[in-house]
Backbone as ProteinMPNN parsed JSONL, in Angstrom:
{"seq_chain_A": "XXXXXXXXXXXXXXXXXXXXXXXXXXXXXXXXXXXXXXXXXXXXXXXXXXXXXXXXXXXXXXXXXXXXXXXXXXXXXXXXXXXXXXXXXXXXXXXXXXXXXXXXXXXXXXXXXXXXXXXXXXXXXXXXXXXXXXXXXXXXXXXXXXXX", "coords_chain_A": {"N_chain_A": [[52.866, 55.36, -15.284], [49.609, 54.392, -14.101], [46.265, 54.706, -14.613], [44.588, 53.599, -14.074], [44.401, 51.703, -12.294], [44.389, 48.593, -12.245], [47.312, 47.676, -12.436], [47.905, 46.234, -14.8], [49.632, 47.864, -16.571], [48.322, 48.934, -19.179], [46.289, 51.359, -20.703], [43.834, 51.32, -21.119], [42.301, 49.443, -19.692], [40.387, 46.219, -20.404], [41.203, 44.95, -23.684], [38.957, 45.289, -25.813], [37.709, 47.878, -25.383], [35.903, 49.65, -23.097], [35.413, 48.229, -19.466], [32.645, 48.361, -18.601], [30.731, 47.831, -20.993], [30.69, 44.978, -21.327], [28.865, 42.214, -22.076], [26.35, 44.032, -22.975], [25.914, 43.777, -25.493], [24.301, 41.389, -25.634], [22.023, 41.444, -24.103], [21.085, 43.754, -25.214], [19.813, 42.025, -27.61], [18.722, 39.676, -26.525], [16.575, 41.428, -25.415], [15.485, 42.632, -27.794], [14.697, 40.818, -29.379], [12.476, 39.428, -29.16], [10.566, 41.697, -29.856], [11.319, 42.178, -31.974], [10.222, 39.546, -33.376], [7.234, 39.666, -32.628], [6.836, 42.158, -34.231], [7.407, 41.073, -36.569], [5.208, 39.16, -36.519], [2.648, 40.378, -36.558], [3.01, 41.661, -39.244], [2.436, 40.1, -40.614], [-0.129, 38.996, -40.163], [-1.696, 41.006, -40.199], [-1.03, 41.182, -43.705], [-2.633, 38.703, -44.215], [-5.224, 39.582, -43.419], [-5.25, 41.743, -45.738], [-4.942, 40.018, -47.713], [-7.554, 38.95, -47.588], [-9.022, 40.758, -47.945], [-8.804, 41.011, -50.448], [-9.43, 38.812, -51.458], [-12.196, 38.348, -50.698], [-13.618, 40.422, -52.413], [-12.744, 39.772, -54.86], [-14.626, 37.339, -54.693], [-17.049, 38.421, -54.158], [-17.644, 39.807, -56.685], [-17.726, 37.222, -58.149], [-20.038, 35.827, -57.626], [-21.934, 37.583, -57.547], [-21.952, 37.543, -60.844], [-22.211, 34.998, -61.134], [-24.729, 34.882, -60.251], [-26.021, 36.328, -62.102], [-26.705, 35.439, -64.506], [-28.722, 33.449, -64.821], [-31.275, 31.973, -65.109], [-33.598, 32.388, -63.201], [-34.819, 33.594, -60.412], [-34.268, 31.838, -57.418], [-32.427, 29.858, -58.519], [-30.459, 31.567, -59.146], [-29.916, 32.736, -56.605], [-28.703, 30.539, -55.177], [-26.5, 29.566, -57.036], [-24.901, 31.841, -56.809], [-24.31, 31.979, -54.054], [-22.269, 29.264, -54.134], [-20.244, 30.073, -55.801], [-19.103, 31.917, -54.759], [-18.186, 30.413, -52.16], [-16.85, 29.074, -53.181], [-14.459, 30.27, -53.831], [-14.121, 30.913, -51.25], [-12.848, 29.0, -49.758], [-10.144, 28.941, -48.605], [-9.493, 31.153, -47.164], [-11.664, 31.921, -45.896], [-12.652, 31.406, -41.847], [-15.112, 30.185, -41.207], [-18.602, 30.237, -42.066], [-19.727, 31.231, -45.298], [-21.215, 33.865, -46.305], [-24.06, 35.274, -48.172], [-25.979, 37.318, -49.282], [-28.837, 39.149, -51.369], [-28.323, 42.159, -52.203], [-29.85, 43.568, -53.99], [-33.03, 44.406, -55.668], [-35.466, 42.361, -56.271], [-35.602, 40.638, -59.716], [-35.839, 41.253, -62.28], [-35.526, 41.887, -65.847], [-33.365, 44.068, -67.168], [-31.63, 45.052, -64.682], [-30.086, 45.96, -62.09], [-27.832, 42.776, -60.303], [-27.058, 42.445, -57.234], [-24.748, 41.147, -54.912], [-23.993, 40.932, -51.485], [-20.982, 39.827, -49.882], [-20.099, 37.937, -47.198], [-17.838, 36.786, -44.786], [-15.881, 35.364, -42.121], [-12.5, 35.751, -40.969], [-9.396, 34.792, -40.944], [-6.854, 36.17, -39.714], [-5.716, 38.279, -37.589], [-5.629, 36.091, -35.584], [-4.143, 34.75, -35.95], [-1.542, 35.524, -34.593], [-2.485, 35.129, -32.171], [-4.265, 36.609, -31.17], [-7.61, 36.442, -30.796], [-9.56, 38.443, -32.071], [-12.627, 38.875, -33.915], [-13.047, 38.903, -37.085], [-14.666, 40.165, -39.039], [-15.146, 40.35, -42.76], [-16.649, 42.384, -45.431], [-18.078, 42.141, -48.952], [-19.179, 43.745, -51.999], [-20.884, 43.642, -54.731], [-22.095, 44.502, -58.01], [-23.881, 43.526, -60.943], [-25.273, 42.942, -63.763], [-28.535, 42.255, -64.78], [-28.0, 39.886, -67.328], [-29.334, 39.918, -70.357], [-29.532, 38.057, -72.282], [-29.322, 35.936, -70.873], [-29.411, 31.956, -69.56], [-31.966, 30.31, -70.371], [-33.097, 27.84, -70.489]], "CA_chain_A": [[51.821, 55.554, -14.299], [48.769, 53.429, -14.152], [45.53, 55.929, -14.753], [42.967, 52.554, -13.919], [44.841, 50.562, -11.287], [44.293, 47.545, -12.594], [48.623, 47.257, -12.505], [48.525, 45.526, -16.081], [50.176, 48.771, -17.369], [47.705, 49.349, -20.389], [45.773, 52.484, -20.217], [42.293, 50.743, -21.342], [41.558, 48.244, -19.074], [40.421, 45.308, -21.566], [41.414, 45.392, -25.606], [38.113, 46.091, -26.526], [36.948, 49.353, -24.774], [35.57, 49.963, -21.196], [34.549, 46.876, -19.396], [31.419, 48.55, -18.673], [29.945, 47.683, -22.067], [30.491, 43.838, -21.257], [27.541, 42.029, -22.296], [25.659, 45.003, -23.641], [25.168, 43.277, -26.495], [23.676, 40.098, -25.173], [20.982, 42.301, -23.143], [20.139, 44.141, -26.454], [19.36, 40.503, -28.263], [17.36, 39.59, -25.661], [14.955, 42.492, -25.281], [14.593, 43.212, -29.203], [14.722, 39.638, -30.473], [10.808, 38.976, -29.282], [9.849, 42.905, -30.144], [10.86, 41.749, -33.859], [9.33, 38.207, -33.832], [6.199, 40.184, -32.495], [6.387, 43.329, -35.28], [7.149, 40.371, -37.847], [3.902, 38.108, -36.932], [2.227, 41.463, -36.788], [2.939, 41.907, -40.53], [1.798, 38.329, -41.186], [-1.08, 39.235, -39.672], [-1.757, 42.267, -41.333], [-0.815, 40.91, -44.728], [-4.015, 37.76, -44.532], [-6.325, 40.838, -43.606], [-5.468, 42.547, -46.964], [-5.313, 38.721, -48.817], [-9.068, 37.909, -47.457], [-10.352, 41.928, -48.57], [-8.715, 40.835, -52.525], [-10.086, 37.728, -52.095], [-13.891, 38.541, -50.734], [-14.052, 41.31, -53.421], [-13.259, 38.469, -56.262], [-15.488, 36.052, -54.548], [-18.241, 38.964, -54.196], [-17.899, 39.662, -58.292], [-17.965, 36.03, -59.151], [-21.062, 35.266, -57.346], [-22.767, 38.582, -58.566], [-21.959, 37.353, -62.331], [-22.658, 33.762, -61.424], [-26.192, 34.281, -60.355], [-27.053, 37.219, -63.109], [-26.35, 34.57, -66.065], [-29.557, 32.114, -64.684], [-33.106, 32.185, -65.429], [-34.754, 32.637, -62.07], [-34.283, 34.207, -58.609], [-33.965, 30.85, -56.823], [-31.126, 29.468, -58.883], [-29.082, 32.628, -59.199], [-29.183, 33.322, -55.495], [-27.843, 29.145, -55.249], [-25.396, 29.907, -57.967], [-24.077, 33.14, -56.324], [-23.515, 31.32, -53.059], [-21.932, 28.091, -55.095], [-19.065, 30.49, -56.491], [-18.684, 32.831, -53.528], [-17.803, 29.268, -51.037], [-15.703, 27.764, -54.075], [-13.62, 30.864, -53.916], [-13.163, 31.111, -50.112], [-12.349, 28.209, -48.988], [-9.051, 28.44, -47.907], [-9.741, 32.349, -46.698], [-12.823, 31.884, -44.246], [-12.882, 30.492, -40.608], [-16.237, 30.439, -40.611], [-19.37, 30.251, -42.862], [-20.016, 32.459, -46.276], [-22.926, 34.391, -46.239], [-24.403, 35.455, -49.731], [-27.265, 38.108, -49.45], [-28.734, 39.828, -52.382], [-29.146, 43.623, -51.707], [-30.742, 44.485, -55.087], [-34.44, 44.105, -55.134], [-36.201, 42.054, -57.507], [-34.774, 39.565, -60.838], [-36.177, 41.615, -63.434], [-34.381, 42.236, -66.655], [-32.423, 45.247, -67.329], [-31.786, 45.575, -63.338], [-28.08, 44.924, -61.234], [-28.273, 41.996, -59.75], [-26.182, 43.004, -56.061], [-25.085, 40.566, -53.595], [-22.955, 41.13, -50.595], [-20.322, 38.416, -49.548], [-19.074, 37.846, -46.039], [-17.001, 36.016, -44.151], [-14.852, 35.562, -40.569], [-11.403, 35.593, -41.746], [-8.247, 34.56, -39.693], [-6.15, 37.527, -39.733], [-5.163, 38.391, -36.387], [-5.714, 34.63, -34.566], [-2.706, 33.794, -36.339], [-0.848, 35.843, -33.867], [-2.743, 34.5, -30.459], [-5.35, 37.608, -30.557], [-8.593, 35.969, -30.984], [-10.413, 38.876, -32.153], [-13.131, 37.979, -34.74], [-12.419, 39.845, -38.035], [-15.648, 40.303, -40.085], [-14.915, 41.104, -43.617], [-17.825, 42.128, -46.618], [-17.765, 43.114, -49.74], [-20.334, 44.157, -52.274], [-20.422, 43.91, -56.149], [-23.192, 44.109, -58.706], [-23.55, 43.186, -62.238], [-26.128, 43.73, -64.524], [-28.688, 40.871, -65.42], [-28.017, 39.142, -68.66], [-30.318, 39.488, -71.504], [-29.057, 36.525, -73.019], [-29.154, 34.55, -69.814], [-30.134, 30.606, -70.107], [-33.45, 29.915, -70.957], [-33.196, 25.742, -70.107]], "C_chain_A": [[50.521, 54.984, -14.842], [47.73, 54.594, -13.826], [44.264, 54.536, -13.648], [43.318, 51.813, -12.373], [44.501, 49.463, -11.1], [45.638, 46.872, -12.661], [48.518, 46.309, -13.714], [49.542, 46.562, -16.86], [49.327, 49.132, -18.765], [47.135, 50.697, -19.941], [44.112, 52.158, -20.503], [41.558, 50.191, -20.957], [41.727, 46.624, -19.83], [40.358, 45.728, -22.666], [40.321, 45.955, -25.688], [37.487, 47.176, -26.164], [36.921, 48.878, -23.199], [34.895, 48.442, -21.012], [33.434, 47.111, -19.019], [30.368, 47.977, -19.028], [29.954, 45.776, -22.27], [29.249, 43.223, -21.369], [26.253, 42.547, -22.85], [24.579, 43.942, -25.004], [24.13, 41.776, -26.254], [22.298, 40.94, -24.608], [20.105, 42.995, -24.302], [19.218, 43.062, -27.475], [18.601, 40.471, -27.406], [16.195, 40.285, -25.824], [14.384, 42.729, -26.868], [14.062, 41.915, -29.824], [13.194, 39.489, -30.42], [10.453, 40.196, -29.794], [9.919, 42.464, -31.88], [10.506, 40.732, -34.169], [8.086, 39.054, -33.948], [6.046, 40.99, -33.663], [6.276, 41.684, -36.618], [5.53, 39.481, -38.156], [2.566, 39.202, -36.536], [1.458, 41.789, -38.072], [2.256, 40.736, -41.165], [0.728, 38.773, -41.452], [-2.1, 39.752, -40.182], [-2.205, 41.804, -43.273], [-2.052, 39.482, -45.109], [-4.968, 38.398, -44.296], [-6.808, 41.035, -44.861], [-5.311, 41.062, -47.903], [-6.857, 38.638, -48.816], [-9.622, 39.216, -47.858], [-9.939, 41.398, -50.019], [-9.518, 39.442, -52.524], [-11.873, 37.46, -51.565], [-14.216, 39.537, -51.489], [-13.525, 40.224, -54.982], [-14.049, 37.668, -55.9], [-16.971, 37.005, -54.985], [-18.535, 39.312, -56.328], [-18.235, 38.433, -59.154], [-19.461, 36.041, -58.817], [-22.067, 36.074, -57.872], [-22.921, 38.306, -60.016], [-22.495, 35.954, -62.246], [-24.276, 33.825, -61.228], [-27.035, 35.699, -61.413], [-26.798, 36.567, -64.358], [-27.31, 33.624, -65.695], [-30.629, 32.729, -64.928], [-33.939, 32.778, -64.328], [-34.15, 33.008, -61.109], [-34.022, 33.31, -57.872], [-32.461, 30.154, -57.059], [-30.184, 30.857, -59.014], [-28.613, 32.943, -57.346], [-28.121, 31.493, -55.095], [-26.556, 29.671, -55.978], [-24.262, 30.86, -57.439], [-23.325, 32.213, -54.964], [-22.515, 30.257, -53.395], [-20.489, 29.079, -55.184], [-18.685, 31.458, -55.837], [-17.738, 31.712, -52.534], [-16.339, 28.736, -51.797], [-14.493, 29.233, -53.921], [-12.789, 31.138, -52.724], [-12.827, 30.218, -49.346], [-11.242, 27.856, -48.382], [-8.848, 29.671, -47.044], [-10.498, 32.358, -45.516], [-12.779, 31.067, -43.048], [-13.818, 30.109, -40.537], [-17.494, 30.321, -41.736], [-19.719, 31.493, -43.5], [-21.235, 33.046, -46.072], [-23.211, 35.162, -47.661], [-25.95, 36.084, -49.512], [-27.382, 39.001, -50.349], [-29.265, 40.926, -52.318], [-29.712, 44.293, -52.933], [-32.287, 43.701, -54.889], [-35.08, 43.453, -56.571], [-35.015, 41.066, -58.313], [-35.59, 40.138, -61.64], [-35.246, 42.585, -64.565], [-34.128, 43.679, -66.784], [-32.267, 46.516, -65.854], [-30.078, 44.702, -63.351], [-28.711, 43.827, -60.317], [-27.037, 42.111, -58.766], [-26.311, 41.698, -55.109], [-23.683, 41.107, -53.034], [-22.699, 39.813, -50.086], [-19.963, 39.182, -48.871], [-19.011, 37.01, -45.6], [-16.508, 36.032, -42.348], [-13.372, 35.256, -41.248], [-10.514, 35.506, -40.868], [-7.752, 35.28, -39.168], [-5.457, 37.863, -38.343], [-5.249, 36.94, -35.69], [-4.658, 33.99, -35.227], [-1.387, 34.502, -35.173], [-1.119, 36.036, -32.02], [-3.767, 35.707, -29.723], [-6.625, 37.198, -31.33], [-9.917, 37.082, -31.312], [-11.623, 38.906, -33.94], [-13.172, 39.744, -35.752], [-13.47, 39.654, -39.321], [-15.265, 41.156, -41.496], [-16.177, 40.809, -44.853], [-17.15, 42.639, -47.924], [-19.099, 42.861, -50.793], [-20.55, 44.319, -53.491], [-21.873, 43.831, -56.859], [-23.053, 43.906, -60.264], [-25.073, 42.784, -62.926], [-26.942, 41.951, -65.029], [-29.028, 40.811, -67.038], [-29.142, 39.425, -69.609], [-30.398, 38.584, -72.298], [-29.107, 35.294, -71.961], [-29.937, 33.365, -70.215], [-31.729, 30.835, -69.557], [-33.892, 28.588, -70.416], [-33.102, 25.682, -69.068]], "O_chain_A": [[50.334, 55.096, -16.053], [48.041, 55.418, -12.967], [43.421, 54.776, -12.783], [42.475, 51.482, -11.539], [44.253, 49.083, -9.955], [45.604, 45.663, -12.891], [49.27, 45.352, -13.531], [50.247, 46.087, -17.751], [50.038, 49.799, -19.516], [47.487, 51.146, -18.851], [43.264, 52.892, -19.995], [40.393, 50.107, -21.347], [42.77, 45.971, -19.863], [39.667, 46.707, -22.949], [40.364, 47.185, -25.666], [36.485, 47.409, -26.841], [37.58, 48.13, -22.476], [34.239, 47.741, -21.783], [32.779, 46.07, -18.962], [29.405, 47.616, -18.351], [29.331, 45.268, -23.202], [28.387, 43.75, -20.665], [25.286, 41.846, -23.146], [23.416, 43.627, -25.254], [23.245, 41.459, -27.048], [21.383, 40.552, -25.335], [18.882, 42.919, -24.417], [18.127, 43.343, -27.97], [17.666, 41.272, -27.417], [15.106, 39.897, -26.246], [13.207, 42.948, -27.156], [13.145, 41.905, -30.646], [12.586, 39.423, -31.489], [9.607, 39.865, -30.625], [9.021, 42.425, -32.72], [10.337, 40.628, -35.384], [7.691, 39.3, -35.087], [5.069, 40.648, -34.329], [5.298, 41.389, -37.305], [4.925, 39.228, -39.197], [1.497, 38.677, -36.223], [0.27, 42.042, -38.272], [1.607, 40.712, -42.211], [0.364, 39.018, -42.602], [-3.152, 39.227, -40.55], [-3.25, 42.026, -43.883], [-2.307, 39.3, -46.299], [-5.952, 37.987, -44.912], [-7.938, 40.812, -45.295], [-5.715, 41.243, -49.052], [-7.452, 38.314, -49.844], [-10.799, 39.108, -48.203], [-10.873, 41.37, -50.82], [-10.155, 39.057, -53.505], [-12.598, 36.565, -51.997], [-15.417, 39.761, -51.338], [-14.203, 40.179, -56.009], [-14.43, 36.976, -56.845], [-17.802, 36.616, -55.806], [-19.532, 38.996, -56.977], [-18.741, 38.388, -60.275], [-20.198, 36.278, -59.773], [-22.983, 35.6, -58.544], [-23.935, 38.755, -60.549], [-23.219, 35.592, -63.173], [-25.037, 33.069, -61.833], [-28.238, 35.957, -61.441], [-26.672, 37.305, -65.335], [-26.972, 32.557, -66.206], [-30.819, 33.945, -64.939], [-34.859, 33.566, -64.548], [-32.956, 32.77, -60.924], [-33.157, 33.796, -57.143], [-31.597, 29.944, -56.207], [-28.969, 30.703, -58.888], [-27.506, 33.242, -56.899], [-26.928, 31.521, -54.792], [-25.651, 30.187, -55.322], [-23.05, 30.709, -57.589], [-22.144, 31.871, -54.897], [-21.569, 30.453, -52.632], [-19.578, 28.651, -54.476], [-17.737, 32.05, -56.353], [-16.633, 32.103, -52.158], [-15.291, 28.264, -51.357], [-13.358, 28.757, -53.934], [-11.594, 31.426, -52.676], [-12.479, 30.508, -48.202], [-11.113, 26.816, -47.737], [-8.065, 29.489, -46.112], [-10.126, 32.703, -44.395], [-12.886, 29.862, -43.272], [-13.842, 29.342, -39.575], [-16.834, 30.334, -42.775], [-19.966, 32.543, -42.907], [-22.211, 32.452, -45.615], [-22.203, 35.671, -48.151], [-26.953, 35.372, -49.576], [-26.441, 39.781, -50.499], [-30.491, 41.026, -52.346], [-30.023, 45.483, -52.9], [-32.569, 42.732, -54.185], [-35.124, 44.005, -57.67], [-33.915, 40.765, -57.85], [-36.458, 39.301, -61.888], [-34.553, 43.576, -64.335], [-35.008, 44.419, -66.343], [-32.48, 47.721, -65.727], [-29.411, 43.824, -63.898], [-29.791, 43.913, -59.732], [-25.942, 41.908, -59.291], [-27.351, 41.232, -54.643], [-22.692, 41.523, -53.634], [-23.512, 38.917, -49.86], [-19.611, 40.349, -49.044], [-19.899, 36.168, -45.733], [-16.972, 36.847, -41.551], [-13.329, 34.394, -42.126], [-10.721, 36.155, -39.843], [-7.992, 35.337, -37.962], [-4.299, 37.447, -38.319], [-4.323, 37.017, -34.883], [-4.342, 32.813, -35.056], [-0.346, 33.861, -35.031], [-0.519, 36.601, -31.106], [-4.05, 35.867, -28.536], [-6.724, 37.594, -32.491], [-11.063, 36.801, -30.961], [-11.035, 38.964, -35.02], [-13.258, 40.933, -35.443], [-13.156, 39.109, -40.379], [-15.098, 42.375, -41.463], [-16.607, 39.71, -45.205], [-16.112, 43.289, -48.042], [-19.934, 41.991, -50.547], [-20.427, 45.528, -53.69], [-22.756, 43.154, -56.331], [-21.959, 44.187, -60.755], [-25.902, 42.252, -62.188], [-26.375, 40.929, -65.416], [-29.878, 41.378, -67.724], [-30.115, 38.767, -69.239], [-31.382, 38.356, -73.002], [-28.973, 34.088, -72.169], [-30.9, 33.452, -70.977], [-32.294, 31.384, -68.612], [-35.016, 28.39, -69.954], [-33.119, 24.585, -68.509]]}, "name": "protein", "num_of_chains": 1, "seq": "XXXXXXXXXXXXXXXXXXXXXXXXXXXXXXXXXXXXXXXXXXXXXXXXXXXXXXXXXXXXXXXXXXXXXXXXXXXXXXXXXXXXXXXXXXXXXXXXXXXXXXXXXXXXXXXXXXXXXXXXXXXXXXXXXXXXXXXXXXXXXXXXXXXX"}
């Protein structure tokens, strides 16, 4: 006795289970395959965020040490910008900015600048929202700094 009435005599229908589940899997590919392109260029995304904060907190330390090793307030704030640009150039969309939030160039003072940037970070994944990142280091001026 035939439970399906399909008259093949099996009791299953087709070998592999219910024909229900035909295609199932094709339908699941579909719908997840873009949800995990999307989570993956997500993580991309994500992951040049946290590259451009390690790399505007080494740019902001160089430039803080590069302009507290010069003689004068003119060339150190040059200097600072100089080794802030050379560090982000493959990081920034956009132009460095190099402002020095300590007050004064007199010796046995921090010499503070803040570095920022526009950084790619999300416009790699088609959301154009602009992604300001600073950072803020100080370092102590030189007593030995050049003289010449």
């Amino acid at each position: 006795m035939n439970l399906h009435g399909d008259g093949d005599g099996d009791k299953g229908g087709d070998e592999g289970g219910n024909r229900d589940d035909r295609g199932l899997s094709t339908i699941e590919v579909v719908i997840l395959a873009p949800v995990m392109i999307l989570f993956i260029l997500v993580l991309v995304a994500f992951g040049q965020l946290v590259d451009g904060r390690g790399a505007l907190d080494g740019a902001a330390r160089d430039a803080a040490r590069a302009g507290s090793i010069q003689k004068d307030h003119g060339t150190a704030i040059a200097e600072a910008k100089k080794a802030a640009e050379a560090n982000l150039t493959d990081v920034c969309s956009g132009p460095v900015s190099v402002v020095q939030k300590s007050a004064g160039f007199e010796p046995d003072t921090l010499f503070t600048v803040e570095v920022s940037c526009e950084v790619r970070g999300l416009a790699s994944i088609g959301l154009n929202i602009p992604t300001t990142l600073s950072a803020t280091f100080s370092s102590p001026l030189d007593p030995y700094r050049r003289t010449a």
